[in-house]
mmCIF file as gemmi writes it, N, C-alpha and C atoms, coordinates in Angstrom:
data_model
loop_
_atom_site.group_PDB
_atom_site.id
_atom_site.type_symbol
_atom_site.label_atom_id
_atom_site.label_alt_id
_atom_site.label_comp_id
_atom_site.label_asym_id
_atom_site.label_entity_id
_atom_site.label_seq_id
_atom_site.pdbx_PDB_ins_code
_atom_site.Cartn_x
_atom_site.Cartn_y
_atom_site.Cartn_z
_atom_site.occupancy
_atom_site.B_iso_or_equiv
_atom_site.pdbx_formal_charge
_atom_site.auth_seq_id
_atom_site.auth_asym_id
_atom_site.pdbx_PDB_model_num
ATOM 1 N N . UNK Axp A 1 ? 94.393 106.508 102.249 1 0 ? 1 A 1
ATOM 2 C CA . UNK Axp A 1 ? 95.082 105.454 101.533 1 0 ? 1 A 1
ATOM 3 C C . UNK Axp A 1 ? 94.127 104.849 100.516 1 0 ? 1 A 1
ATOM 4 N N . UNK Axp A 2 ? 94.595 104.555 99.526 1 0 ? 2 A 1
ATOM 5 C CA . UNK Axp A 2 ? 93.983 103.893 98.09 1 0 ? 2 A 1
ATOM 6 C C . UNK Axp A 2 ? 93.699 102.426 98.453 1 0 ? 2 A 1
ATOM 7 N N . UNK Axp A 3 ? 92.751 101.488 97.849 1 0 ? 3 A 1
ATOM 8 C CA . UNK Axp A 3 ? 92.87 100.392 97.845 1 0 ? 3 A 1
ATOM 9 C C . UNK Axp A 3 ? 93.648 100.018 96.754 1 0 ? 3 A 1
ATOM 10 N N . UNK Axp A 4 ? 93.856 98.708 96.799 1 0 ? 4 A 1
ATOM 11 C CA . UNK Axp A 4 ? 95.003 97.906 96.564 1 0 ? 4 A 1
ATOM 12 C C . UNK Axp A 4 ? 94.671 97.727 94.789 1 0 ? 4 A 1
ATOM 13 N N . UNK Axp A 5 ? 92.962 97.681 94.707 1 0 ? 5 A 1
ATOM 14 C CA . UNK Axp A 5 ? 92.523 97.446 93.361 1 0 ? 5 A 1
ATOM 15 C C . UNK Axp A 5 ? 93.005 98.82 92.526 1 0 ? 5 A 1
ATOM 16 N N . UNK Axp A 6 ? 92.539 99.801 93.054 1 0 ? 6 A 1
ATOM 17 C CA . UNK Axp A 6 ? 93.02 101.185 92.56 1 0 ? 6 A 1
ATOM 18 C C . UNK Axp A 6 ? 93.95 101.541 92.168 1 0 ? 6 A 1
ATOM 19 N N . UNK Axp A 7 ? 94.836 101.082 92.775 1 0 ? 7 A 1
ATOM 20 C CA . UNK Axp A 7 ? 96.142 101.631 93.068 1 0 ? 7 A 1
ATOM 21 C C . UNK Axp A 7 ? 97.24 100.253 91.65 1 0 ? 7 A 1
ATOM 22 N N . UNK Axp A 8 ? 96.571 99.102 91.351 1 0 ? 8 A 1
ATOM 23 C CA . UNK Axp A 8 ? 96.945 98.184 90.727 1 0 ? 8 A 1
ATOM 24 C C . UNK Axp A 8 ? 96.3 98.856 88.982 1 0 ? 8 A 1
ATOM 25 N N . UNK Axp A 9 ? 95.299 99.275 89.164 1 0 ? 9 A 1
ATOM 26 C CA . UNK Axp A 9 ? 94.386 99.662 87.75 1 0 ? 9 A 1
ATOM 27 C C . UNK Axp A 9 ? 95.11 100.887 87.677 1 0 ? 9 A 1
ATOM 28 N N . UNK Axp A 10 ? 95.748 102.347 87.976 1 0 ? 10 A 1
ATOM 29 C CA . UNK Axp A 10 ? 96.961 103.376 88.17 1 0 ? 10 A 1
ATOM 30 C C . UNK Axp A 10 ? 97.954 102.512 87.165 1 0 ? 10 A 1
ATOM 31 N N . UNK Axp A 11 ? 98.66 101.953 88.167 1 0 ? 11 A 1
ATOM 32 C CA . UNK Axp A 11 ? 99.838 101.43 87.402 1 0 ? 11 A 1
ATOM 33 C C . UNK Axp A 11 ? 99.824 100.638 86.306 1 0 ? 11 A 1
ATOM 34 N N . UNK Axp A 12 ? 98.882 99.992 86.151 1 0 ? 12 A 1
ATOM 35 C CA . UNK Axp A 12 ? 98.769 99.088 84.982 1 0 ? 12 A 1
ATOM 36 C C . UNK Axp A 12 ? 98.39 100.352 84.109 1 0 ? 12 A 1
ATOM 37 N N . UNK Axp A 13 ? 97.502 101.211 83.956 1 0 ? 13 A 1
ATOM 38 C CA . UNK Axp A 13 ? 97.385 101.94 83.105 1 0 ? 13 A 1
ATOM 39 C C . UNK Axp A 13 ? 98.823 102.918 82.548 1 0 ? 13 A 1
ATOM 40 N N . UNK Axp A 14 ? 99.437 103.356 83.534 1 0 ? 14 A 1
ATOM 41 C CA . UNK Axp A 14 ? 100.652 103.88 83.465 1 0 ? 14 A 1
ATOM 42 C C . UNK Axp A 14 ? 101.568 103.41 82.589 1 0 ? 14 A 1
ATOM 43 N N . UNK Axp A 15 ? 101.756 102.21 82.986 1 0 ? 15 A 1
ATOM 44 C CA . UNK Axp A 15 ? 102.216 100.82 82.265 1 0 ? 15 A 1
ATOM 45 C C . UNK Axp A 15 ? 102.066 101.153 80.623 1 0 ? 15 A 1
ATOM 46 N N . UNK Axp A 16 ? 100.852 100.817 80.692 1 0 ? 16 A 1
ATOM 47 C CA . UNK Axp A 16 ? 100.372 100.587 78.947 1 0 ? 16 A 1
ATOM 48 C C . UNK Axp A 16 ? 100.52 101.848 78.329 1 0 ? 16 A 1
ATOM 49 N N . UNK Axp A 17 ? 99.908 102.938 78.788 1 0 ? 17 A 1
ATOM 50 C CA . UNK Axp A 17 ? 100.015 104.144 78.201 1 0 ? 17 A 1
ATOM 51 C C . UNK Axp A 17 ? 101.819 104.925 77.936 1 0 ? 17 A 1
ATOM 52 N N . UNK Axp A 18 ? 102.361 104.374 78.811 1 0 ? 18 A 1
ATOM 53 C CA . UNK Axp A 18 ? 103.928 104.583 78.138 1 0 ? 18 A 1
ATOM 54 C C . UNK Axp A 18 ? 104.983 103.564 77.689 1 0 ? 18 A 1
ATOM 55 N N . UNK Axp A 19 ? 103.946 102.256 77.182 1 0 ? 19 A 1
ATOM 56 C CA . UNK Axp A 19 ? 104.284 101.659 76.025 1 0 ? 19 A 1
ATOM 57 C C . UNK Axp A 19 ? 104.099 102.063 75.1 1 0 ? 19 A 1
ATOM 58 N N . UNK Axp A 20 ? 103.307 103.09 74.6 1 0 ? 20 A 1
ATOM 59 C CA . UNK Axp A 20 ? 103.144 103.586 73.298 1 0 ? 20 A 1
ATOM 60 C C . UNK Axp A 20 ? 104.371 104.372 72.507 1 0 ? 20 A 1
ATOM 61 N N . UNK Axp A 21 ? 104.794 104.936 73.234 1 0 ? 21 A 1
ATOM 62 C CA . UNK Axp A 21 ? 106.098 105.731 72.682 1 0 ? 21 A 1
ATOM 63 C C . UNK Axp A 21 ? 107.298 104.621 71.98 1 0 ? 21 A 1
ATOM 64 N N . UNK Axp A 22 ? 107.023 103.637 73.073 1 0 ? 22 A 1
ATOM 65 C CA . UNK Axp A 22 ? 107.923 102.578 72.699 1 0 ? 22 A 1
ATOM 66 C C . UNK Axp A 22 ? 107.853 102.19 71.08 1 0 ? 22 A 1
ATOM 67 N N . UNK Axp A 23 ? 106.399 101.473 71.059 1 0 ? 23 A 1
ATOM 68 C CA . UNK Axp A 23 ? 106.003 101.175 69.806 1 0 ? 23 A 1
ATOM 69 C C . UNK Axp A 23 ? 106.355 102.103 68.595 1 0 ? 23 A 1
ATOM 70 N N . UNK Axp A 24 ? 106.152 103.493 68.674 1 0 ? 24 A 1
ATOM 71 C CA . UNK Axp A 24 ? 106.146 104.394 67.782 1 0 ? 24 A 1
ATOM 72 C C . UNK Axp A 24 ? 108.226 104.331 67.709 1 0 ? 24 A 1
ATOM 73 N N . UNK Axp A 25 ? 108.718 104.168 68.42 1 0 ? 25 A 1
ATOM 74 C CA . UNK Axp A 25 ? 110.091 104.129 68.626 1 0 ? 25 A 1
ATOM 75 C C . UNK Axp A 25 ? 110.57 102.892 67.472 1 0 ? 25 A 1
ATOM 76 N N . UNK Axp A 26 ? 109.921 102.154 67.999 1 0 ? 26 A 1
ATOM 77 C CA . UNK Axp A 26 ? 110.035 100.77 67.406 1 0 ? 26 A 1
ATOM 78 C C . UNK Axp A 26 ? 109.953 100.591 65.889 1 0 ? 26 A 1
ATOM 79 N N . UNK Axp A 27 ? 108.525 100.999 65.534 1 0 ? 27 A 1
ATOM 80 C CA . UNK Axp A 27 ? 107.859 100.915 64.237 1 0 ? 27 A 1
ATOM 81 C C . UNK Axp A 27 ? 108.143 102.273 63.372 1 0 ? 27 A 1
ATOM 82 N N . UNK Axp A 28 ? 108.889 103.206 63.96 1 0 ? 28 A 1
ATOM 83 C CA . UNK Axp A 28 ? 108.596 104.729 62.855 1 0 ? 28 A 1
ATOM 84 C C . UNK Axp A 28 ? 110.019 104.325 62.337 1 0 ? 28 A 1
ATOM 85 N N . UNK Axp A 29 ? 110.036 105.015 60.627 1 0 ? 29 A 1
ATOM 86 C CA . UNK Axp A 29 ? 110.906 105.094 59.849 1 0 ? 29 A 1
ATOM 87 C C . UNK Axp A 29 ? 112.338 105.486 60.471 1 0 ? 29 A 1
ATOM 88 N N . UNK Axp A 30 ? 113.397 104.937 59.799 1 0 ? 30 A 1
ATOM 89 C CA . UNK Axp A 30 ? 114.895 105.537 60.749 1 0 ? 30 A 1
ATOM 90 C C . UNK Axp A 30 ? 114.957 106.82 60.882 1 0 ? 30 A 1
ATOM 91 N N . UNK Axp A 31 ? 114.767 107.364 60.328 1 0 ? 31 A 1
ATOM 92 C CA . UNK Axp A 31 ? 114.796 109.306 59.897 1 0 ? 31 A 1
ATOM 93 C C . UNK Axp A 31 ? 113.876 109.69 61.213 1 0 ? 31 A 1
ATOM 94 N N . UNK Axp A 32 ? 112.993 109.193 62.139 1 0 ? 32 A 1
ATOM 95 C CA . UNK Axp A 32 ? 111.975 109.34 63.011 1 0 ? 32 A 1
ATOM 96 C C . UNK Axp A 32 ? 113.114 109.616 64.378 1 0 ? 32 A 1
ATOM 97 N N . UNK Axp A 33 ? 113.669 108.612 64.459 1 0 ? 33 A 1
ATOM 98 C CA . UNK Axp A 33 ? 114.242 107.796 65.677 1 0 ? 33 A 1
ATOM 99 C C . UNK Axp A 33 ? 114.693 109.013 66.821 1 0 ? 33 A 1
ATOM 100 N N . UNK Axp A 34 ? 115.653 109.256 65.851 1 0 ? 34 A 1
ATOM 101 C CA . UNK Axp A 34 ? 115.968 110.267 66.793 1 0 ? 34 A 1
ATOM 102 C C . UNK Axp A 34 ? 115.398 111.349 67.789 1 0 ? 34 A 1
ATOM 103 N N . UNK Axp A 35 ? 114.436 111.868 66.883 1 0 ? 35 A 1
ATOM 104 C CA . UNK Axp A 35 ? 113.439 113.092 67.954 1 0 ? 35 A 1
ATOM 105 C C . UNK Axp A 35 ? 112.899 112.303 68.907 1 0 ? 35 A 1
ATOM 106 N N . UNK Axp A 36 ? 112.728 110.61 68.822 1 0 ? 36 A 1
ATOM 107 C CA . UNK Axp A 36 ? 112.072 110.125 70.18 1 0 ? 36 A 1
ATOM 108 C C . UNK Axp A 36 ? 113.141 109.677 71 1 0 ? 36 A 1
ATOM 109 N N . UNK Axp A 37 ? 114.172 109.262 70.794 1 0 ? 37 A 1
ATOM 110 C CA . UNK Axp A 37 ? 115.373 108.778 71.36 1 0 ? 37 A 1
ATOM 111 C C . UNK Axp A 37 ? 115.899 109.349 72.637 1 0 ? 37 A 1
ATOM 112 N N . UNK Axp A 38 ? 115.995 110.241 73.415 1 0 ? 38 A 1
ATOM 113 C CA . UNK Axp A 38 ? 116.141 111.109 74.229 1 0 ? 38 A 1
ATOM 114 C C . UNK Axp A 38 ? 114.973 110.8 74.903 1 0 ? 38 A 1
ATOM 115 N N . UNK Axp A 39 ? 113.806 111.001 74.768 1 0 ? 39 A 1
ATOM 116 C CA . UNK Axp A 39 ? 112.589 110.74 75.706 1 0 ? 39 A 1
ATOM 117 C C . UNK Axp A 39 ? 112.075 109.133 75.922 1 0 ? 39 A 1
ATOM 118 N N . UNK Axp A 40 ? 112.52 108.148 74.77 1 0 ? 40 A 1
ATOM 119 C CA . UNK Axp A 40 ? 112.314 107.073 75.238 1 0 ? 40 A 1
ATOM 120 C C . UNK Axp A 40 ? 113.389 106.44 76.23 1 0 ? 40 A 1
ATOM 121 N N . UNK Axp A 41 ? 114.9 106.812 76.155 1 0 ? 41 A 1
ATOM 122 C CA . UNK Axp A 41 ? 115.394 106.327 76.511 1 0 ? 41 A 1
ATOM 123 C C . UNK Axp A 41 ? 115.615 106.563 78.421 1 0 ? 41 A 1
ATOM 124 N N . UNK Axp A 42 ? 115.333 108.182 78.347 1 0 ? 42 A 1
ATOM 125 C CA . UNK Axp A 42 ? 115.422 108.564 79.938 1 0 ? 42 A 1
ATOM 126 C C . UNK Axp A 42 ? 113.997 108.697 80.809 1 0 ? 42 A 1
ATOM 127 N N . UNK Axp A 43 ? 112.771 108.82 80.172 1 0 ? 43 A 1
ATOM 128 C CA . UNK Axp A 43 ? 111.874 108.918 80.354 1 0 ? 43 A 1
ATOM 129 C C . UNK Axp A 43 ? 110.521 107.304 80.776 1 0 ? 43 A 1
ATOM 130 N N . UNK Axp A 44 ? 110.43 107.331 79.61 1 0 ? 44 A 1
ATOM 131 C CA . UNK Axp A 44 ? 109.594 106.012 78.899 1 0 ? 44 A 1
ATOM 132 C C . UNK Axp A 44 ? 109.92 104.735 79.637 1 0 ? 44 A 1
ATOM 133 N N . UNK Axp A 45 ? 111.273 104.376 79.314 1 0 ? 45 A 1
ATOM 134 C CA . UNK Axp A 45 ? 111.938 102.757 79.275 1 0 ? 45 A 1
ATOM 135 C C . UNK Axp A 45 ? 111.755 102.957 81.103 1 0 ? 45 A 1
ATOM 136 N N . UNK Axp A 46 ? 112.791 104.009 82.017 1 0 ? 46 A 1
ATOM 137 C CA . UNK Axp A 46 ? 112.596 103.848 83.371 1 0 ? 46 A 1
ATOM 138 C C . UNK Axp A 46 ? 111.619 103.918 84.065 1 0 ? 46 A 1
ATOM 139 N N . UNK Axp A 47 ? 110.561 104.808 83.553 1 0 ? 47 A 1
ATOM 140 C CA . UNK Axp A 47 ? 108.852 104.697 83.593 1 0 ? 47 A 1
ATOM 141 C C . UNK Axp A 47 ? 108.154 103.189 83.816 1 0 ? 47 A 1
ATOM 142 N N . UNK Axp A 48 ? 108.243 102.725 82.63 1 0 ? 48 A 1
ATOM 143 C CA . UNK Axp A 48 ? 108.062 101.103 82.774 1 0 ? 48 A 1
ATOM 144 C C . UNK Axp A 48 ? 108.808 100.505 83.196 1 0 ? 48 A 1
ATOM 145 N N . UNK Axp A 49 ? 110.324 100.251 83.198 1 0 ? 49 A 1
ATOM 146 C CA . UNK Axp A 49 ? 110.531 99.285 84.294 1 0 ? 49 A 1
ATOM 147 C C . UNK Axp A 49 ? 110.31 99.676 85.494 1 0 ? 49 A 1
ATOM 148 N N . UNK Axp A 50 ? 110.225 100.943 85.926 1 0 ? 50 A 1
ATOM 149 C CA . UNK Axp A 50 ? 109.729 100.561 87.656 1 0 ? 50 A 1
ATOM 150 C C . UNK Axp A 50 ? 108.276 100.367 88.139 1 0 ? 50 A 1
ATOM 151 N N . UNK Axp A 51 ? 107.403 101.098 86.774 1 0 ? 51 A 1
ATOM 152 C CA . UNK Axp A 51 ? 105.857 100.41 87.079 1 0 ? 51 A 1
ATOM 153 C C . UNK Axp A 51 ? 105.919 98.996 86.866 1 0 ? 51 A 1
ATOM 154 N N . UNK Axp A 52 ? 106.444 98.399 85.647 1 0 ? 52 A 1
ATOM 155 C CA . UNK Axp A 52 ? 106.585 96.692 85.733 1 0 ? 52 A 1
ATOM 156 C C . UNK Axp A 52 ? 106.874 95.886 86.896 1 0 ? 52 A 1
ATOM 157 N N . UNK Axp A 53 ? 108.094 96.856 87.601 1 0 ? 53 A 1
ATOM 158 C CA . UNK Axp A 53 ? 108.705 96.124 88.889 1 0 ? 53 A 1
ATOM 159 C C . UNK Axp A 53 ? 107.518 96.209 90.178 1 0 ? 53 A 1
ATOM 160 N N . UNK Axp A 54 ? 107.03 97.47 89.83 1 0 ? 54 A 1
ATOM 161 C CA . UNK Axp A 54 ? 106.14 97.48 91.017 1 0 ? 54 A 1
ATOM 162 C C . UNK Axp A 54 ? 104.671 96.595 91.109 1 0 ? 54 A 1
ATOM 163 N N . UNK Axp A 55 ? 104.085 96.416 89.596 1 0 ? 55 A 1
ATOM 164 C CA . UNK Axp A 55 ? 103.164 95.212 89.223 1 0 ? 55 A 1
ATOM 165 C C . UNK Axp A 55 ? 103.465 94.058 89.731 1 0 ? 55 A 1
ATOM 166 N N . UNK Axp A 56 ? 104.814 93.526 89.202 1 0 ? 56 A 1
ATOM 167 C CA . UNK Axp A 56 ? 104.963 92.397 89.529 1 0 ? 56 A 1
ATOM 168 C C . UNK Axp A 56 ? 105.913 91.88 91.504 1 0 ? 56 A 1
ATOM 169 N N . UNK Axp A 57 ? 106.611 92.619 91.489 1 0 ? 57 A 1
ATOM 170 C CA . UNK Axp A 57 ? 107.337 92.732 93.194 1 0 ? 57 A 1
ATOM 171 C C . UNK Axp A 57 ? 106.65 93.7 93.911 1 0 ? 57 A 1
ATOM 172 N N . UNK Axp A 58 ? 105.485 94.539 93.626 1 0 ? 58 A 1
ATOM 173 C CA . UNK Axp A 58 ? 105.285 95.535 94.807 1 0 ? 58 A 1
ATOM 174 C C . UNK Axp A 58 ? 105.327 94.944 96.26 1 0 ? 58 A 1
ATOM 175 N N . UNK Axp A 59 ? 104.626 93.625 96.16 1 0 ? 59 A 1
ATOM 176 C CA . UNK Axp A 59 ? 104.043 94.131 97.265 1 0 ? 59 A 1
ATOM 177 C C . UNK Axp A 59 ? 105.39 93.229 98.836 1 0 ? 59 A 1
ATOM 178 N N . UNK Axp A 60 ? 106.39 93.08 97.651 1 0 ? 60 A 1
ATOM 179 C CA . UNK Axp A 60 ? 107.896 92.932 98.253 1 0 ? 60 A 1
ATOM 180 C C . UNK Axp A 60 ? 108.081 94.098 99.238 1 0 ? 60 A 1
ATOM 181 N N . UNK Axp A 61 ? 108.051 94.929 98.273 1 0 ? 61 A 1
ATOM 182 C CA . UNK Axp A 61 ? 108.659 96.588 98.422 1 0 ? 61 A 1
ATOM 183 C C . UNK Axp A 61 ? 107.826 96.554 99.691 1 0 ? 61 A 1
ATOM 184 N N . UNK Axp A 62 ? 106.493 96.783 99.432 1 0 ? 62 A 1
ATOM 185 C CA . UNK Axp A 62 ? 105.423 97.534 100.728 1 0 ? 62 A 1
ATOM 186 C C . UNK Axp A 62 ? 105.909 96.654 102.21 1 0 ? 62 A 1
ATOM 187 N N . UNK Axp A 63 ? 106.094 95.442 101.768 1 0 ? 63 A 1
ATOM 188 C CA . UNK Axp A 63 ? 106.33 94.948 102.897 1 0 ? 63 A 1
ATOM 189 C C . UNK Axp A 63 ? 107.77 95.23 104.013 1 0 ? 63 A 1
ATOM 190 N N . UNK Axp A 64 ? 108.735 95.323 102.79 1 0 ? 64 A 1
ATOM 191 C CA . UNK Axp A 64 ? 110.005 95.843 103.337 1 0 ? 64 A 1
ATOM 192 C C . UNK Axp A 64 ? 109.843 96.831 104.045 1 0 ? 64 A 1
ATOM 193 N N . UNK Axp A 65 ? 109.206 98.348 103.24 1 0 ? 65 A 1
ATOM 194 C CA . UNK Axp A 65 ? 109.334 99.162 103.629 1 0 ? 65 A 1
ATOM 195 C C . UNK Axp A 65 ? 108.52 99.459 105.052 1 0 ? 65 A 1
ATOM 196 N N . UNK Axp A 66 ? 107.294 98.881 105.153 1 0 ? 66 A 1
ATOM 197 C CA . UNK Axp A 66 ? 106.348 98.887 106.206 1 0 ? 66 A 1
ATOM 198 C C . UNK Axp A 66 ? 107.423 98.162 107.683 1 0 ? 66 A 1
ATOM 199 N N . UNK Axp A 67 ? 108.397 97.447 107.161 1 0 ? 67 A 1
ATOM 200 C CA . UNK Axp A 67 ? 109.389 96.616 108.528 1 0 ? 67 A 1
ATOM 201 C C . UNK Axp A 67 ? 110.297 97.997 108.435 1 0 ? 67 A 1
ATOM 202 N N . UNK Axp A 68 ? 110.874 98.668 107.921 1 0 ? 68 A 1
ATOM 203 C CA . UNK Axp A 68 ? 111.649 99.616 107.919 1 0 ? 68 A 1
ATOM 204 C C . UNK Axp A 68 ? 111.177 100.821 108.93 1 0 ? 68 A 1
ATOM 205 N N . UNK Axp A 69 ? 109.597 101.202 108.507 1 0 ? 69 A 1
ATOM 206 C CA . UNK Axp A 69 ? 108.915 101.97 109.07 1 0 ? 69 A 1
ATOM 207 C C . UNK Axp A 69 ? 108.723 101.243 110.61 1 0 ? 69 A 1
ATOM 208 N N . UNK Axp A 70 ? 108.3 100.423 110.817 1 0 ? 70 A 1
ATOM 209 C CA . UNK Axp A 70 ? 108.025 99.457 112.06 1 0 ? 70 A 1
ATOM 210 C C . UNK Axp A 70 ? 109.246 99.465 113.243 1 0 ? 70 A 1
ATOM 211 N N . UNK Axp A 71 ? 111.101 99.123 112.484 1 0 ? 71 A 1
ATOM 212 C CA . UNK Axp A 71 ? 111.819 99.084 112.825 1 0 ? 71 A 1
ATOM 213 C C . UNK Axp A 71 ? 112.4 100.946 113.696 1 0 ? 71 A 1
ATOM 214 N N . UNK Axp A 72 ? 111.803 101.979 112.657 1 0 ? 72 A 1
ATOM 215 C CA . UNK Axp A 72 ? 112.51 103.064 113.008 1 0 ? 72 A 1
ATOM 216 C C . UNK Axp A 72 ? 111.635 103.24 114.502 1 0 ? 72 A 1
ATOM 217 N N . UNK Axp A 73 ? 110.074 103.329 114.017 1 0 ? 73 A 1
ATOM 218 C CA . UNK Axp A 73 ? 109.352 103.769 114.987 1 0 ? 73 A 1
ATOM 219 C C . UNK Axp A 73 ? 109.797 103.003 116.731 1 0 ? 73 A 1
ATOM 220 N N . UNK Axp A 74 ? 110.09 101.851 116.465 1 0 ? 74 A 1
ATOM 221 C CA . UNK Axp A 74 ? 110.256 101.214 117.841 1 0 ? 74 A 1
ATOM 222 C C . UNK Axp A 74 ? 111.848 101.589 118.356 1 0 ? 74 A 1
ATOM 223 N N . UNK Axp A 75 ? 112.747 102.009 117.129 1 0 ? 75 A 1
ATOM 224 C CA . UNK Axp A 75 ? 114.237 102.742 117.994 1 0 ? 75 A 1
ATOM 225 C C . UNK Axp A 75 ? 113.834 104.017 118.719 1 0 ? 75 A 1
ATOM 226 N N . UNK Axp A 76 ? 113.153 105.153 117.966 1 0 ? 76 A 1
ATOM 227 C CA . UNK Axp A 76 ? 112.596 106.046 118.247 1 0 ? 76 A 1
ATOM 228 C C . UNK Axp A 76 ? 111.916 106.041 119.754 1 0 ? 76 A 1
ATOM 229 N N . UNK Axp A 77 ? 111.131 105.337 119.858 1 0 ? 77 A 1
ATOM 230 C CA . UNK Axp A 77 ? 110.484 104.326 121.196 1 0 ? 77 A 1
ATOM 231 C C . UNK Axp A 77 ? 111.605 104.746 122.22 1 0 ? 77 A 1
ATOM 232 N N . UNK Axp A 78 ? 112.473 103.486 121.636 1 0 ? 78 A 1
ATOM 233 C CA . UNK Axp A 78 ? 113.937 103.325 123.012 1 0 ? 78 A 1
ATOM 234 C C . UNK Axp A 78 ? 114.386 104.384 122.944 1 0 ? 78 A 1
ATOM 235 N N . UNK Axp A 79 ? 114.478 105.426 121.992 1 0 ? 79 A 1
ATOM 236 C CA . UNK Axp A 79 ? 115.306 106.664 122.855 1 0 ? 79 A 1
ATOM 237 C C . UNK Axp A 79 ? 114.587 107.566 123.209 1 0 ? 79 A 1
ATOM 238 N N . UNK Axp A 80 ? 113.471 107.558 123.31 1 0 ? 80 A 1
ATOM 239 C CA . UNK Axp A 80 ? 112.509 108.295 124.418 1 0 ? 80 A 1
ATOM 240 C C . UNK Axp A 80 ? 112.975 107.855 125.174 1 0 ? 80 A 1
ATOM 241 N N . UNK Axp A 81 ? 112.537 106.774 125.602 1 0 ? 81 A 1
ATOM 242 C CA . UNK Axp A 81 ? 112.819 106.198 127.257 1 0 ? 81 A 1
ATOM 243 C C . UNK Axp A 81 ? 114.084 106.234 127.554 1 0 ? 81 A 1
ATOM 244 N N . UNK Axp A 82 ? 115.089 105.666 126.891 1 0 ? 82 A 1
ATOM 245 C CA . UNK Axp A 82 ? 116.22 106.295 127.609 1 0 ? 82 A 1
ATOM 246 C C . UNK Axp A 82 ? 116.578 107.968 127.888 1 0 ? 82 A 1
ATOM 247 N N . UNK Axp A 83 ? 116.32 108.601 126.845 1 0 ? 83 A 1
ATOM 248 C CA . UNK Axp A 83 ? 116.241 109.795 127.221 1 0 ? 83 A 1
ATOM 249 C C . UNK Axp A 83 ? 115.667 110.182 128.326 1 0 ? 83 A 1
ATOM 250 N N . UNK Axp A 84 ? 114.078 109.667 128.599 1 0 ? 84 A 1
ATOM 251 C CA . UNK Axp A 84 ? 113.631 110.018 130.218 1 0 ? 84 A 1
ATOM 252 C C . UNK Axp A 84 ? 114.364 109.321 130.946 1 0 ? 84 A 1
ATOM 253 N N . UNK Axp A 85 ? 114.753 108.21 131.297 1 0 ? 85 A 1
ATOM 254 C CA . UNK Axp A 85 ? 115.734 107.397 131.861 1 0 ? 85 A 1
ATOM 255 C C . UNK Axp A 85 ? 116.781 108.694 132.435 1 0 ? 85 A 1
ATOM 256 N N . UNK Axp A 86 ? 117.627 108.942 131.558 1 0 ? 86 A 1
ATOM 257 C CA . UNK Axp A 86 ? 119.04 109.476 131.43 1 0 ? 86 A 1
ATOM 258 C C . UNK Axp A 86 ? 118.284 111.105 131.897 1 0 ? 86 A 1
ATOM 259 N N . UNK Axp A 87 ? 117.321 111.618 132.028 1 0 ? 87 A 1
ATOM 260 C CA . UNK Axp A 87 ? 116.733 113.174 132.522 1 0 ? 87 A 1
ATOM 261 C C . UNK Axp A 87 ? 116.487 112.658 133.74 1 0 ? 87 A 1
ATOM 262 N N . UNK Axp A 88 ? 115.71 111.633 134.1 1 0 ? 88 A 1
ATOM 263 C CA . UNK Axp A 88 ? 115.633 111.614 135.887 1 0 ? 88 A 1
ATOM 264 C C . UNK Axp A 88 ? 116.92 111.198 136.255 1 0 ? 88 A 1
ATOM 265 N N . UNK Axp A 89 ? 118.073 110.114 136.037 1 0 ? 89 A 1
ATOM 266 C CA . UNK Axp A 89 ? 119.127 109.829 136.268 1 0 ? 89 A 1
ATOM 267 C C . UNK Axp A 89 ? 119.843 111.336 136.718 1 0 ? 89 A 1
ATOM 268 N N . UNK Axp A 90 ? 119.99 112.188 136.127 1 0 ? 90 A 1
ATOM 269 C CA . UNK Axp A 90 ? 120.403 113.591 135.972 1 0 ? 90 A 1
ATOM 270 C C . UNK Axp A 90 ? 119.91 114.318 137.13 1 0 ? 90 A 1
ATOM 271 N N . UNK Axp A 91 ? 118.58 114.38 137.066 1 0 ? 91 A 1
ATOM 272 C CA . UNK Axp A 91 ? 118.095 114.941 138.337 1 0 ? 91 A 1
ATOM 273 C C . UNK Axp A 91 ? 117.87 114.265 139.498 1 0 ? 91 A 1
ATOM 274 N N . UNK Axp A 92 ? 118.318 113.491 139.902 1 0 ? 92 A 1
ATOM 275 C CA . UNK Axp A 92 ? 119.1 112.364 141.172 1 0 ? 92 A 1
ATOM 276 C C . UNK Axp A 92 ? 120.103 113.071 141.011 1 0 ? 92 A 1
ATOM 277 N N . UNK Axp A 93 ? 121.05 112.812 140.674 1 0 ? 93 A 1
ATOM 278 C CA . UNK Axp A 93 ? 122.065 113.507 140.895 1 0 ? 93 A 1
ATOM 279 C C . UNK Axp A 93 ? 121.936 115.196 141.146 1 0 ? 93 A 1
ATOM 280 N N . UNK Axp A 94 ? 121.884 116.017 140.603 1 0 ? 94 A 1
ATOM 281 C CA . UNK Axp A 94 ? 121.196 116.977 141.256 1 0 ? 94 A 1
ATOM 282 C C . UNK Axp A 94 ? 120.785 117.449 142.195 1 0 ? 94 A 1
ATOM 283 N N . UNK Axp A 95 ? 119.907 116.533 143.173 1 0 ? 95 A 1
ATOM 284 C CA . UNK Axp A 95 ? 119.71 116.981 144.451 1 0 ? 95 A 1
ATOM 285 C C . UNK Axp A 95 ? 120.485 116.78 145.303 1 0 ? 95 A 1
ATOM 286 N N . UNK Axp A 96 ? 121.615 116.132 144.751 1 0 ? 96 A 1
ATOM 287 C CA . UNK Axp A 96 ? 122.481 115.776 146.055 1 0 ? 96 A 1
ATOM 288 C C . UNK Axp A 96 ? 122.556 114.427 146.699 1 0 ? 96 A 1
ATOM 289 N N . UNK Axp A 97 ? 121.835 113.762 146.335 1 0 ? 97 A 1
ATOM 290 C CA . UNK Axp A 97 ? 121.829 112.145 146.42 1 0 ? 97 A 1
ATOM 291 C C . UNK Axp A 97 ? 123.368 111.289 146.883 1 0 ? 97 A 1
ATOM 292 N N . UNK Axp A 98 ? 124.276 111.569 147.649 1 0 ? 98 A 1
ATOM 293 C CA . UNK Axp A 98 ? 125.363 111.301 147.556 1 0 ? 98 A 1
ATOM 294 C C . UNK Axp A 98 ? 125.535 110.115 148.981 1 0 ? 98 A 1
């Protein structure tokens, strides 16, 4: 796992470096537009907003997701045990236990 600084200097760079297309989008003559239009619009723009989102809300996300992860692992848990539960239950019955 990355530290937190690392992993913040990544995205921020990410960030900036596909603002540039933007700019050139922005600032090039109308006759330009088009050949970038297609790559800024599906590429570029969703690029940055989800590195933006993740700069500014990540550490929303990490946290959610880390309770998500937390939440599965401990269902997972209970159906082990019931599962062993419900395999010896089974084999009681089995021997004849009546």
């Amino acid at each position: 796992m990355m530290k937190d600084a690392t992993q913040r200097l990544i995205v921020r760079w990410i960030h900036m470096v596909f603002s540039i297309p933007i700019l050139g989008y922005i600032y090039s003559p109308f006759e330009e537009i088009p050949k970038y239009a297609a790559r800024v619009r599906f590429v570029v723009v969703p690029v940055m907003l989800l590195s933006g989102l993740w700069m500014w809300k990540g550490h929303i996300v990490r946290r959610f997701i880390w309770k998500i992860g937390q939440t599965r692992r401990s269902s997972e848990t209970t159906r082990i045990r019931s599962g062993q539960e419900l395999e010896a239950t089974n084999s009681n019955e089995s021997i004849g236990t009546y």
